[in-house]
The first five atom37 places (N, CA, C, CB, O) and aatype in JSON, in Angstrom:
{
  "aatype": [20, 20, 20, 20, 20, 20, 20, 20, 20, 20, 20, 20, 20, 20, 20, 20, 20, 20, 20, 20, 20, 20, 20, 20, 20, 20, 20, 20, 20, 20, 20, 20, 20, 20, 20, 20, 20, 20, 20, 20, 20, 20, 20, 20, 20, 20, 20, 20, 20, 20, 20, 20, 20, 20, 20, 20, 20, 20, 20, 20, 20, 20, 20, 20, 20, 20, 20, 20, 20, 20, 20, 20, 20, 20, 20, 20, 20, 20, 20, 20, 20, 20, 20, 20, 20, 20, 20, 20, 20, 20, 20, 20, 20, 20, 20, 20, 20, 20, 20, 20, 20, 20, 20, 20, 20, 20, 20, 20, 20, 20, 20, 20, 20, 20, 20, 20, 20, 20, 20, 20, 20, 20, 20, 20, 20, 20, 20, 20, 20, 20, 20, 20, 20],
  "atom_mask": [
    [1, 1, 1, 1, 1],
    [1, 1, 1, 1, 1],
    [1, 1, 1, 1, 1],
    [1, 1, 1, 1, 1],
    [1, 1, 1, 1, 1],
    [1, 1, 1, 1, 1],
    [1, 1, 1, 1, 1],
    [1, 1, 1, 1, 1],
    [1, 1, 1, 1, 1],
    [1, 1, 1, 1, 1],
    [1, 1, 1, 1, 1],
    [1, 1, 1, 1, 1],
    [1, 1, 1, 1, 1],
    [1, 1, 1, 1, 1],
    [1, 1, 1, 1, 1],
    [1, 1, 1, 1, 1],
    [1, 1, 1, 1, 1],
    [1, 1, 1, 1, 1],
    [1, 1, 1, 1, 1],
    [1, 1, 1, 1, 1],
    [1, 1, 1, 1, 1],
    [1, 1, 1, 1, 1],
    [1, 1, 1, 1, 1],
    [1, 1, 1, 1, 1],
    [1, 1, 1, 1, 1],
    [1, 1, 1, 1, 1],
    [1, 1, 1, 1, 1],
    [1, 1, 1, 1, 1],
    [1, 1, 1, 1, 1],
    [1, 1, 1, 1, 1],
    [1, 1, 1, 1, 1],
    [1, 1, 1, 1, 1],
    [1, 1, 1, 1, 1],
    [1, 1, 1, 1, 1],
    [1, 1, 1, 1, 1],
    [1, 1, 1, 1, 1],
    [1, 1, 1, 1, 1],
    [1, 1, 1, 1, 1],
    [1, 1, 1, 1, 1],
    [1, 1, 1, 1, 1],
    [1, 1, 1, 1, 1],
    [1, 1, 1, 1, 1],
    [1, 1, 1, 1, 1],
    [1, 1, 1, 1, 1],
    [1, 1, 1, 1, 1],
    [1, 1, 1, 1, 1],
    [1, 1, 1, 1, 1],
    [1, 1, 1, 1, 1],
    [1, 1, 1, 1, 1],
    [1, 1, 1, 1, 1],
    [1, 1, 1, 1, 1],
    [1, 1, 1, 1, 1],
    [1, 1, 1, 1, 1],
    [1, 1, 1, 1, 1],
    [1, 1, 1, 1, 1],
    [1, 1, 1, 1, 1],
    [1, 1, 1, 1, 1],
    [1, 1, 1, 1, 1],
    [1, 1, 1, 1, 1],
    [1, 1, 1, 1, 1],
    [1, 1, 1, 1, 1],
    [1, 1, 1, 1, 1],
    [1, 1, 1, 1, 1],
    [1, 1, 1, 1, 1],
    [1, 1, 1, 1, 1],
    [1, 1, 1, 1, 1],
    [1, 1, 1, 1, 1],
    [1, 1, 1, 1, 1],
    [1, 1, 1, 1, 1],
    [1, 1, 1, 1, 1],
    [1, 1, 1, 1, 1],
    [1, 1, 1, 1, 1],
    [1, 1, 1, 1, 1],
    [1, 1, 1, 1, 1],
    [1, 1, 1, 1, 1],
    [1, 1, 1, 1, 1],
    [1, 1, 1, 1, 1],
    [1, 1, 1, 1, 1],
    [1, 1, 1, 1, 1],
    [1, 1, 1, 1, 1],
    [1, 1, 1, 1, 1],
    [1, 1, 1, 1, 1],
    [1, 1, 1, 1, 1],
    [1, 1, 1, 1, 1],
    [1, 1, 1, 1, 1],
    [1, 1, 1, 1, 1],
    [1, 1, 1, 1, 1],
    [1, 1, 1, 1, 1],
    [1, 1, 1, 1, 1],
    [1, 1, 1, 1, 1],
    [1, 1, 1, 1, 1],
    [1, 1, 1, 1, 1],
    [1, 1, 1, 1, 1],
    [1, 1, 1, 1, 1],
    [1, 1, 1, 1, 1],
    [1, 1, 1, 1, 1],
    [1, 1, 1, 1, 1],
    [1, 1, 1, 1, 1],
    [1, 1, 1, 1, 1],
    [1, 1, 1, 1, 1],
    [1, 1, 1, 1, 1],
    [1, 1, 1, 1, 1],
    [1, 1, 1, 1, 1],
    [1, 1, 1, 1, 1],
    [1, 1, 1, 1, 1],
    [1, 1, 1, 1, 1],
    [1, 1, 1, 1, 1],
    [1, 1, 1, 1, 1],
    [1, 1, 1, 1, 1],
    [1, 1, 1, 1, 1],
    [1, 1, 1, 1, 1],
    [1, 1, 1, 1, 1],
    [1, 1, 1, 1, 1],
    [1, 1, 1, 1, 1],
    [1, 1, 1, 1, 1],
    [1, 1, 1, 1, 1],
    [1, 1, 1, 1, 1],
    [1, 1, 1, 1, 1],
    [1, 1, 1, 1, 1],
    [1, 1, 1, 1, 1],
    [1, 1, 1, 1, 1],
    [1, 1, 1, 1, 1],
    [1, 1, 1, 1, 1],
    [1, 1, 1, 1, 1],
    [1, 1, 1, 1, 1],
    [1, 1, 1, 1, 1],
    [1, 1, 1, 1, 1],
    [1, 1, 1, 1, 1],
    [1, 1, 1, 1, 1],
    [1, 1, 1, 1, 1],
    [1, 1, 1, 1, 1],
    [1, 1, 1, 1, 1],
    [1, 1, 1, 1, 1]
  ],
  "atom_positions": [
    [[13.54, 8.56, 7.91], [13.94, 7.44, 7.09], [15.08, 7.89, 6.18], [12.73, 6.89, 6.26], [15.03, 8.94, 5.53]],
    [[15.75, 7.36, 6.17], [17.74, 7.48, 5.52], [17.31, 6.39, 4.44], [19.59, 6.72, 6.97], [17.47, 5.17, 4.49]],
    [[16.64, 7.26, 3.32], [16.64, 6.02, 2.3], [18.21, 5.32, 1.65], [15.73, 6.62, 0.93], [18.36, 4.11, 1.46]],
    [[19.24, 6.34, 1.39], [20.62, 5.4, 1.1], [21.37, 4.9, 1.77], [21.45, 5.79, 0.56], [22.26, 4.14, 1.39]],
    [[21.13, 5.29, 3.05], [21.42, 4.06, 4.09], [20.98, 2.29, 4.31], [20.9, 4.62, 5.17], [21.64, 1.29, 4.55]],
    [[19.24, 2.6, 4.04], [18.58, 1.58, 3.88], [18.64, 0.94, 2.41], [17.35, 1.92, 4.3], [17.83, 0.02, 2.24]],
    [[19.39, 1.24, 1.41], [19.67, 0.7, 0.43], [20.84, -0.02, 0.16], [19.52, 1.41, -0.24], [21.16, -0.66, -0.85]],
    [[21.64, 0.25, 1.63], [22.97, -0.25, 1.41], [22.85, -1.46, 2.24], [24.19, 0.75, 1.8], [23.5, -2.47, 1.99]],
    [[21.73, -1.36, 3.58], [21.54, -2.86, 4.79], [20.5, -3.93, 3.45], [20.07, -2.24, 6.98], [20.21, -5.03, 3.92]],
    [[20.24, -3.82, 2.72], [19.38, -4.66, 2.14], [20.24, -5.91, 1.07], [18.33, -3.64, 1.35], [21.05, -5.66, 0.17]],
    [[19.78, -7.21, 1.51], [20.14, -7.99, 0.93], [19.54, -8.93, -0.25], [20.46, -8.39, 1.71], [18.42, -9.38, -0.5]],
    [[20.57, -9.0, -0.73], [19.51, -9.51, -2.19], [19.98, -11.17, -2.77], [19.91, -8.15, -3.86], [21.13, -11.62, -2.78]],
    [[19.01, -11.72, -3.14], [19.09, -13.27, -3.72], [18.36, -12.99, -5.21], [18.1, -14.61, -2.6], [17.36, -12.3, -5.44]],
    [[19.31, -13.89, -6.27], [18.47, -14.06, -7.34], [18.07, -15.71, -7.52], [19.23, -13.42, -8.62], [18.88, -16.58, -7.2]],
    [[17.0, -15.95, -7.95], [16.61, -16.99, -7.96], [15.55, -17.59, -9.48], [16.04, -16.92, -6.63], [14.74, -16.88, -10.07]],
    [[15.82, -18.82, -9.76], [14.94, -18.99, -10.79], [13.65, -18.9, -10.61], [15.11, -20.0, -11.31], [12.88, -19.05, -11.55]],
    [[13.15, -17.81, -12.82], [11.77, -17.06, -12.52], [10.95, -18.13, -13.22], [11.54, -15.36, -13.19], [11.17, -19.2, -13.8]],
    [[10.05, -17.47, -12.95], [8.78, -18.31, -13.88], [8.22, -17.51, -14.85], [7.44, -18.82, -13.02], [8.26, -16.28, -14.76]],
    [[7.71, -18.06, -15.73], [7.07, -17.04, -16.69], [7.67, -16.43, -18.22], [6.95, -15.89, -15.83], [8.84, -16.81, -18.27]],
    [[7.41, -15.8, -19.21], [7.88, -15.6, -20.34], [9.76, -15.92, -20.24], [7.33, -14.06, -20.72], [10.33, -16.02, -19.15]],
    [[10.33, -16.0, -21.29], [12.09, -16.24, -21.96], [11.75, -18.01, -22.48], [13.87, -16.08, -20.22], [12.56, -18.3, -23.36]],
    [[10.98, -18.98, -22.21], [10.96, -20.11, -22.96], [12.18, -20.88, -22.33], [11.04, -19.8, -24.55], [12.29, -21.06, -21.11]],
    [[12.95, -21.24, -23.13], [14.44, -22.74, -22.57], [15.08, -21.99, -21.59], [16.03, -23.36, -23.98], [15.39, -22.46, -20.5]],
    [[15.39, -20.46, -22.06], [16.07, -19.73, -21.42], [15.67, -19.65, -20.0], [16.11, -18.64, -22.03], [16.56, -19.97, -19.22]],
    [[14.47, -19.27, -19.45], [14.54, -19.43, -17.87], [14.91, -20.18, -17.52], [13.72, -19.45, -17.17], [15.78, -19.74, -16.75]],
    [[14.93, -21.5, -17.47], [15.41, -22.45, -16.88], [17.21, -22.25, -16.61], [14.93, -23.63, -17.73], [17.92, -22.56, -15.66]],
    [[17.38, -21.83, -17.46], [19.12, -21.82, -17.19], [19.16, -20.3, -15.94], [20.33, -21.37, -19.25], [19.75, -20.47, -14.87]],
    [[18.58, -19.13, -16.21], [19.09, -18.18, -15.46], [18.26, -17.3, -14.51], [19.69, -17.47, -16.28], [17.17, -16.83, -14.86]],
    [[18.88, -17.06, -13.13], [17.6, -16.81, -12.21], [17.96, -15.47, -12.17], [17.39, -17.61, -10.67], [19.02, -14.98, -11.78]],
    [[16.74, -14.81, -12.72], [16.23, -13.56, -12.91], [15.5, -12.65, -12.06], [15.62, -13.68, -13.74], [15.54, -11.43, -11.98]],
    [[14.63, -13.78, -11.26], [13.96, -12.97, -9.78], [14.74, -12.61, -9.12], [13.16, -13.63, -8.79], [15.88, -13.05, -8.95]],
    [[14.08, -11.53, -8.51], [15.44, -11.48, -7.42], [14.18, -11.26, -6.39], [17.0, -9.96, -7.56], [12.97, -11.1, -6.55]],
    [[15.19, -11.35, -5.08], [14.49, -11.52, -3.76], [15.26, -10.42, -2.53], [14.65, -13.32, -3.3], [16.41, -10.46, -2.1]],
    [[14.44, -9.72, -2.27], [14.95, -8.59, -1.67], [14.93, -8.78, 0.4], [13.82, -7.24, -2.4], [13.82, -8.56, 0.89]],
    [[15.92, -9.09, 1.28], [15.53, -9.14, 2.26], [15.86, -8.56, 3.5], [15.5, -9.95, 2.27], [16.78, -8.92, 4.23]],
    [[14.99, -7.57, 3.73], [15.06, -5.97, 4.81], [14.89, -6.77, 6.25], [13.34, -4.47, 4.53], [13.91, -7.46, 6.55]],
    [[15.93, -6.56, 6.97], [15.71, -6.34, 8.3], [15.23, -5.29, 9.23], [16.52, -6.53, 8.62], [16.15, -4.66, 9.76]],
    [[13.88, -4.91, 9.62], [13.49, -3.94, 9.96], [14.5, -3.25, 11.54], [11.95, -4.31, 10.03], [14.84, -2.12, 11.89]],
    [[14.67, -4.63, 12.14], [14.72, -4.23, 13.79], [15.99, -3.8, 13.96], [14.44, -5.46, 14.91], [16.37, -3.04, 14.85]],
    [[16.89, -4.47, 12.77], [18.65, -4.1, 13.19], [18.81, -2.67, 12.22], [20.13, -5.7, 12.53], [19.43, -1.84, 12.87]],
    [[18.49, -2.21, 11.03], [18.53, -0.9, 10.19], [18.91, -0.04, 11.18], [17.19, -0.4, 9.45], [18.68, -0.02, 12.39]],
    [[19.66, 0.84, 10.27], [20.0, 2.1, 11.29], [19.37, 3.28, 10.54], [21.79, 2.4, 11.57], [19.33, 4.42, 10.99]],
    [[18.79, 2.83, 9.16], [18.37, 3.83, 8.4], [17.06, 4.59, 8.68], [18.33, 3.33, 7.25], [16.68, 5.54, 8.0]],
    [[16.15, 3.87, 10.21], [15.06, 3.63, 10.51], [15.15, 4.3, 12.31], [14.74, 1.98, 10.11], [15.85, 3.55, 12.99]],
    [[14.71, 5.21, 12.92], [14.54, 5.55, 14.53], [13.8, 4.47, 14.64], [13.83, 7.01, 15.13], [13.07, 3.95, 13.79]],
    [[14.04, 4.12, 15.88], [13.29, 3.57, 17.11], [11.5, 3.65, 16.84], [13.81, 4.6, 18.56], [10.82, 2.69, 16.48]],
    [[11.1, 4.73, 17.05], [10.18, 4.98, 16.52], [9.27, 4.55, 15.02], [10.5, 5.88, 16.66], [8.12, 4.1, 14.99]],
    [[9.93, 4.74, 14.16], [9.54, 4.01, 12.7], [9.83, 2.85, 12.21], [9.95, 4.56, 11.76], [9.46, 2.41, 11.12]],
    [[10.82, 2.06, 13.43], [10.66, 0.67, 13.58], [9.21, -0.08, 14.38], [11.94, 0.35, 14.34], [8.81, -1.22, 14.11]],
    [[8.81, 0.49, 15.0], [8.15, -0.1, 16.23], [6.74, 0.0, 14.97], [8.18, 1.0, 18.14], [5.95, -0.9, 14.72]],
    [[6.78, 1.45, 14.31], [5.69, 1.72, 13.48], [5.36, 0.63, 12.54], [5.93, 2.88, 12.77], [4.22, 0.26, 12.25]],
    [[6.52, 0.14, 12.09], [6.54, -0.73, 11.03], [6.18, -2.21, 11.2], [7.75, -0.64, 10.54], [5.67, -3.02, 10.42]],
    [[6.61, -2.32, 12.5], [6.86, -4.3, 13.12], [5.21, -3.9, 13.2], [8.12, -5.04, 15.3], [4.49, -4.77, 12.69]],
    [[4.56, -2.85, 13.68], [2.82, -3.09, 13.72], [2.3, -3.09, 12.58], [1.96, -2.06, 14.44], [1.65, -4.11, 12.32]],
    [[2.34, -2.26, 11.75], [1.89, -2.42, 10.21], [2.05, -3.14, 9.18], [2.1, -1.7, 9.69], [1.3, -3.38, 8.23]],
    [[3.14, -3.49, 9.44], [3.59, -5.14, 8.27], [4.54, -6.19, 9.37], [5.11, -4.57, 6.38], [5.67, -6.67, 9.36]],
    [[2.91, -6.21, 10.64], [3.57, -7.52, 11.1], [2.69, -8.6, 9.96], [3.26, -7.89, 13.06], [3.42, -9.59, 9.87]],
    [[1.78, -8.76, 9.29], [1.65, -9.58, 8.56], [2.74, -10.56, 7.35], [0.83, -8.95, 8.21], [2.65, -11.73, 6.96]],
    [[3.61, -9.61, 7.07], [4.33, -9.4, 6.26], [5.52, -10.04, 6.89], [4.31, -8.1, 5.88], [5.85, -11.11, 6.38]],
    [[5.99, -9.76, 7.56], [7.44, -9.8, 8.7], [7.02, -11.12, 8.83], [7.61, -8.72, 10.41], [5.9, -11.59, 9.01]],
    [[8.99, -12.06, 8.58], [9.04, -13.3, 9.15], [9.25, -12.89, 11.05], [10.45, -14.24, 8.28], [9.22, -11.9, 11.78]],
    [[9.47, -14.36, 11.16], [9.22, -14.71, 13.1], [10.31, -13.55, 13.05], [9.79, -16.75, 14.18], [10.05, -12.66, 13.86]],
    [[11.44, -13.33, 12.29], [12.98, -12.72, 12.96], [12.2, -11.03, 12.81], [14.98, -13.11, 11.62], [12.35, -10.23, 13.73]],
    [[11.55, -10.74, 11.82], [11.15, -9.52, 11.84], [12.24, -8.91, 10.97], [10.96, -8.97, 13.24], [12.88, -7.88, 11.21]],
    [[12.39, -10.14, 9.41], [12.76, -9.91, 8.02], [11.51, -9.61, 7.04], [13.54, -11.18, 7.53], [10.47, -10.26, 6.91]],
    [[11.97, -8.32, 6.33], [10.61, -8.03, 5.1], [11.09, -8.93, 3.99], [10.42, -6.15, 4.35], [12.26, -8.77, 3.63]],
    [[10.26, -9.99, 3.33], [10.75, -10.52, 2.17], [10.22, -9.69, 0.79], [10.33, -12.01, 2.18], [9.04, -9.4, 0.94]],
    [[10.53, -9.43, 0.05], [9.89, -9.11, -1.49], [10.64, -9.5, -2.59], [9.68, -7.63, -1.78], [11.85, -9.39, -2.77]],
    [[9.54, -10.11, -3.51], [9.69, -10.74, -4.71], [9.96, -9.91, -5.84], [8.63, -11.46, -4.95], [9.7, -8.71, -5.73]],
    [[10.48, -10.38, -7.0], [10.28, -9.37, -8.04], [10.58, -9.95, -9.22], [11.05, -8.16, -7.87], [11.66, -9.55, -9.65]],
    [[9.9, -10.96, -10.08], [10.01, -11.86, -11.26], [9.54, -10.77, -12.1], [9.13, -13.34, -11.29], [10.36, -10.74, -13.03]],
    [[8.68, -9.85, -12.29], [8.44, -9.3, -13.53], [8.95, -9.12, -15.11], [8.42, -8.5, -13.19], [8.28, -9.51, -16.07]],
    [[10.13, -8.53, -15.2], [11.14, -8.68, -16.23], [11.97, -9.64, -16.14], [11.84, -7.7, -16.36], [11.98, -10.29, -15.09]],
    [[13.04, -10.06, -17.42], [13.57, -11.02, -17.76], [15.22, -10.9, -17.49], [13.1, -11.23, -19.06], [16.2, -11.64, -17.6]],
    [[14.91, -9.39, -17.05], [16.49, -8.64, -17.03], [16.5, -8.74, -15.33], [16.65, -6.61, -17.84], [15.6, -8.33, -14.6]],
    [[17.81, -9.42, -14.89], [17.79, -9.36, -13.09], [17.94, -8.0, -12.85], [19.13, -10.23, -12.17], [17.1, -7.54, -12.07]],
    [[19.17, -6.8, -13.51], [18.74, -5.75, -12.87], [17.95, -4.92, -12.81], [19.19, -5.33, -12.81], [18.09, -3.96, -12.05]],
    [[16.54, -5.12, -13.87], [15.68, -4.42, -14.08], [14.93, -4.95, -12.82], [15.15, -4.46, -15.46], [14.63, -4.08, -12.01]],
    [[14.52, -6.43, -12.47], [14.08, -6.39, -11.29], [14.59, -6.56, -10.02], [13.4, -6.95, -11.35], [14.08, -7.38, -9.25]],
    [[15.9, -5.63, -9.62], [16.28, -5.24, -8.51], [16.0, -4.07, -8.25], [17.35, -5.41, -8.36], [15.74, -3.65, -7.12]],
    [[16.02, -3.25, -9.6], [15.06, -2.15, -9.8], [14.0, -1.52, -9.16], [14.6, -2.34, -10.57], [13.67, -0.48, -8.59]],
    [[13.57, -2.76, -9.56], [11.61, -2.88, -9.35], [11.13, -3.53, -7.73], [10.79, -4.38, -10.81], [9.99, -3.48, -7.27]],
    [[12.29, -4.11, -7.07], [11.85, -4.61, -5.9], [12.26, -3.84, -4.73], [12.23, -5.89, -5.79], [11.67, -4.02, -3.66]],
    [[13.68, -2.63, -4.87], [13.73, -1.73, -4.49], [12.87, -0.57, -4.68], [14.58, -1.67, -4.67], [12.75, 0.28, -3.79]],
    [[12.37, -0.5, -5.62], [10.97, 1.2, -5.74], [9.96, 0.3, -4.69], [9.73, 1.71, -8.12], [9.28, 0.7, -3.74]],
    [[10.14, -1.03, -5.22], [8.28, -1.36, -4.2], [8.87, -1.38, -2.95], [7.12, -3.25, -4.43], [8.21, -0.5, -2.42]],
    [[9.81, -1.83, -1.93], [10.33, -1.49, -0.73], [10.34, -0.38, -0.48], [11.35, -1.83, -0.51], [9.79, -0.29, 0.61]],
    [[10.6, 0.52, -0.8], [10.67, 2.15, -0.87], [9.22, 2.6, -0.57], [11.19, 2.78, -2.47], [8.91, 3.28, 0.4]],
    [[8.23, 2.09, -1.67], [7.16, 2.43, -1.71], [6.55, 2.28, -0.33], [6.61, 1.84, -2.7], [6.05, 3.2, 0.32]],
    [[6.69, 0.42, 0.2], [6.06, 0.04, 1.29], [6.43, 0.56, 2.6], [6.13, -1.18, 1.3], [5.58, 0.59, 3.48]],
    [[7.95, 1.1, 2.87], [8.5, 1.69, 3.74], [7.37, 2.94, 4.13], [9.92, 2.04, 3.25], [6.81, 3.14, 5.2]],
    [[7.23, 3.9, 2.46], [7.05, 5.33, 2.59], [5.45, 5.14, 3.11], [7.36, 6.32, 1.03], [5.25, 5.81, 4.12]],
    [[4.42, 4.46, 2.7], [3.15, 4.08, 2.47], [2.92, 3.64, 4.1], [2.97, 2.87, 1.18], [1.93, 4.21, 4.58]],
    [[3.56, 2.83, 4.95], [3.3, 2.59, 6.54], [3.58, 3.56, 7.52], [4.03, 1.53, 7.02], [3.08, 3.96, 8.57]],
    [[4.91, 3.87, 6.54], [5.64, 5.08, 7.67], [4.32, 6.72, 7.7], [7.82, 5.77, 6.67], [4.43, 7.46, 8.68]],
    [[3.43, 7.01, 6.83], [2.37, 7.96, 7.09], [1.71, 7.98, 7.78], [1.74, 8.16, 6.51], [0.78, 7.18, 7.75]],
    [[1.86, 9.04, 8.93], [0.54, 8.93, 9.92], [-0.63, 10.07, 9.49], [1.05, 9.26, 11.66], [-0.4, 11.27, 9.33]],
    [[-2.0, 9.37, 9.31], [-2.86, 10.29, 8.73], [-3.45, 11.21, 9.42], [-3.71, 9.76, 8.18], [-3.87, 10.99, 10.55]],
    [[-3.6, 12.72, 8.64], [-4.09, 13.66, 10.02], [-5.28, 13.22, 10.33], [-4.25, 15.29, 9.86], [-6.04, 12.72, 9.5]],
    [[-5.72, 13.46, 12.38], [-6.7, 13.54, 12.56], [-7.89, 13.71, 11.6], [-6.56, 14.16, 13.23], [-7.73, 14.29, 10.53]],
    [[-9.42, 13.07, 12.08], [-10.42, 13.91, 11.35], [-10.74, 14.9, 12.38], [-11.74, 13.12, 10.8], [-10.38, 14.6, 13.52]],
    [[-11.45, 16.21, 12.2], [-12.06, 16.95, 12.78], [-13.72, 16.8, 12.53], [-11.45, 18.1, 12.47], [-14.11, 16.76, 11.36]],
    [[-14.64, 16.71, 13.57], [-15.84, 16.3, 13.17], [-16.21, 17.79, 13.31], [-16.62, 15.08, 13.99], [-15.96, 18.67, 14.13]],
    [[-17.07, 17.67, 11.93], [-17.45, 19.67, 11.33], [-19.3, 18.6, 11.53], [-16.52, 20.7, 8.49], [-19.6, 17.41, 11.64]],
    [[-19.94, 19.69, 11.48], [-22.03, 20.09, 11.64], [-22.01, 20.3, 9.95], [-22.8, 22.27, 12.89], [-21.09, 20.88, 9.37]],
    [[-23.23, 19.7, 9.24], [-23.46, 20.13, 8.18], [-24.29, 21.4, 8.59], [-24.02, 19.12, 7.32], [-25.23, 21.39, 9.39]],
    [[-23.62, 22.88, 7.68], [-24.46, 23.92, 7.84], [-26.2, 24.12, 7.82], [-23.96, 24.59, 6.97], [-26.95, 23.35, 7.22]],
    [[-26.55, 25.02, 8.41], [-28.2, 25.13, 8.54], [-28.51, 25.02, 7.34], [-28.91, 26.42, 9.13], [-29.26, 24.06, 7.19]],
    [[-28.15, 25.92, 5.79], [-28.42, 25.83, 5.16], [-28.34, 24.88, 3.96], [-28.32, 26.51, 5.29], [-28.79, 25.1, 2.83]],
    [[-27.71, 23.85, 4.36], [-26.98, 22.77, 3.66], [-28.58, 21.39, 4.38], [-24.68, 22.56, 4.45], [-29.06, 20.42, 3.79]],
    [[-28.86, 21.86, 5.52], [-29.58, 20.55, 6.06], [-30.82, 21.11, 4.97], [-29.96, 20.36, 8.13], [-31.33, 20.49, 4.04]],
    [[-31.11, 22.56, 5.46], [-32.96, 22.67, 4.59], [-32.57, 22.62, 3.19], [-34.1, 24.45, 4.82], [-33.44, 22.09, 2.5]],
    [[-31.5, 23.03, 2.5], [-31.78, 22.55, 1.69], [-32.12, 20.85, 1.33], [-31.06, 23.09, 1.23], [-33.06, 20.78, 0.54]],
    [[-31.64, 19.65, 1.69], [-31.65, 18.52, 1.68], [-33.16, 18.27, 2.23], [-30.49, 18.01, 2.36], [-33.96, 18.0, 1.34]],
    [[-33.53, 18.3, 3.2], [-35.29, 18.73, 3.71], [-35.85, 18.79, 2.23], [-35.59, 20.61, 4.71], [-36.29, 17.81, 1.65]],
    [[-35.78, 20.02, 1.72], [-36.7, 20.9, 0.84], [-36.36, 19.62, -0.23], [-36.2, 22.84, 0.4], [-37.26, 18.93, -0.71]],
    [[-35.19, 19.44, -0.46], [-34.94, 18.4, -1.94], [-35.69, 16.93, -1.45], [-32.81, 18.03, -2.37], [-36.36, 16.31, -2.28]],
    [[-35.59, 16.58, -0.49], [-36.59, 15.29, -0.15], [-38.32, 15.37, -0.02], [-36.11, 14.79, 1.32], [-39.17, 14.53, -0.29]],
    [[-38.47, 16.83, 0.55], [-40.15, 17.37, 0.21], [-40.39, 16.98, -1.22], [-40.45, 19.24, 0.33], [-41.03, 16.03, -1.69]],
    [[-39.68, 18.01, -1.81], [-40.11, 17.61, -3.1], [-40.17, 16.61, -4.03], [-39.78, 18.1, -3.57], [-40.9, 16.6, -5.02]],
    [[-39.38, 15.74, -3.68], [-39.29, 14.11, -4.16], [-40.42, 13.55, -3.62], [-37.95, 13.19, -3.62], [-40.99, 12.91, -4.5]],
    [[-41.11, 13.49, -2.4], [-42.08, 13.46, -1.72], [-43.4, 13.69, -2.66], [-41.85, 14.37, -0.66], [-44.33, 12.93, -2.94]],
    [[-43.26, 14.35, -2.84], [-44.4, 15.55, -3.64], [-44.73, 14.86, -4.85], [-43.71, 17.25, -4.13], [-45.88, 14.58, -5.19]],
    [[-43.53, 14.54, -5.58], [-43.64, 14.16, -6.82], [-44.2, 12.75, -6.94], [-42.41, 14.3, -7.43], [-44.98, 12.26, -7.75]],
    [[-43.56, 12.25, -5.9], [-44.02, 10.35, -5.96], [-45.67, 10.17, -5.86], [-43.28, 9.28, -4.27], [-46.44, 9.44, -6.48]],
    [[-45.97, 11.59, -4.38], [-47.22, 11.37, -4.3], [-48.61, 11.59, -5.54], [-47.33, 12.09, -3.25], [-49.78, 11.3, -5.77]],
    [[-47.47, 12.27, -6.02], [-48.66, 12.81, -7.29], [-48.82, 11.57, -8.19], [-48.04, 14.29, -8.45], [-49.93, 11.29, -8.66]],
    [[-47.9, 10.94, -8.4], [-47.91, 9.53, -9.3], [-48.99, 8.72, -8.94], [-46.62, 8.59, -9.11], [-49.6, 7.99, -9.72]],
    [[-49.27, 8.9, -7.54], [-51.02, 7.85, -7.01], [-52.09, 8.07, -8.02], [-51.97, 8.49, -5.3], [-52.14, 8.79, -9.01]],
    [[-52.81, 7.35, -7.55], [-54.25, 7.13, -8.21], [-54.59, 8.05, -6.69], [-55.05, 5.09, -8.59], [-54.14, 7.77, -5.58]],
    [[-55.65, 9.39, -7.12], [-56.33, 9.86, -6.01], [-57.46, 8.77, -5.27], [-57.01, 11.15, -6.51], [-58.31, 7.98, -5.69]],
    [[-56.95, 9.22, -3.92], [-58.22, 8.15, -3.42], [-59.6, 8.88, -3.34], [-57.93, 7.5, -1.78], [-59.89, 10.07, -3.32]],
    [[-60.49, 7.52, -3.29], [-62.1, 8.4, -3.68], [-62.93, 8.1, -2.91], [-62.89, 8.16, -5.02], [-64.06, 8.58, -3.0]]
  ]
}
């Protein structure tokens, strides 16, 4: 992944926000709207495209555009900011493939002990009875 490559294919819209500035939002659009083309990027192999169209096909319009929002602050470039780290983020976060598990035996001495700790819980409950007579 060529992150300043992929910072340069990304297109951006600002649009009116909602939320805290009062009269003032209404006059100036502060969101901005961030929109990644996964399939045409060059910042992206073959490979970490194909990765991606499976992992945020939820996400992906029909064209196989990432949209992201970013109204938070009142300042537009603070949230171009903020909608580029979370693209970044979502890129870095799909693109991980997790290692295998290896299936390990709990040791001999790891099982009796667990045995011995349930005997004795055993033990104890039973003593709580009323002896039978």
């Amino acid at each position: 992944m060529n992150v300043s490559r992929i910072i340069g294919e990304l297109k951006y819209k600002a649009i009116r926000s909602s939320g805290a500035g009062g009269q003032h939002v209404n006059k100036v659009s502060s969101k901005v709207e961030l929109s990644f083309d996964i399939n045409t990027s060059k910042g992206l192999t073959d490979d970490e495209k194909e990765l991606l169209n499976q992992k945020l096909s939820s996400r992906l319009t029909r064209s196989g555009i990432l949209r992201i929002q970013c109204g938070d602050t009142r300042s537009q470039h603070r949230n171009k900011e903020l909608v580029i780290q979370r693209l970044l983020d979502i890129l870095k976060a799909n693109l991980h493939i997790p290692k295998k598990r290896v299936a390990t035996k709990p040791s001999k001495s790891a099982i009796n002990k667990r045995l011995e700790s349930k005997q004795k819980l055993s033990l104890k409950k039973a003593n709580r009875k009323k002896p039978l007579l």
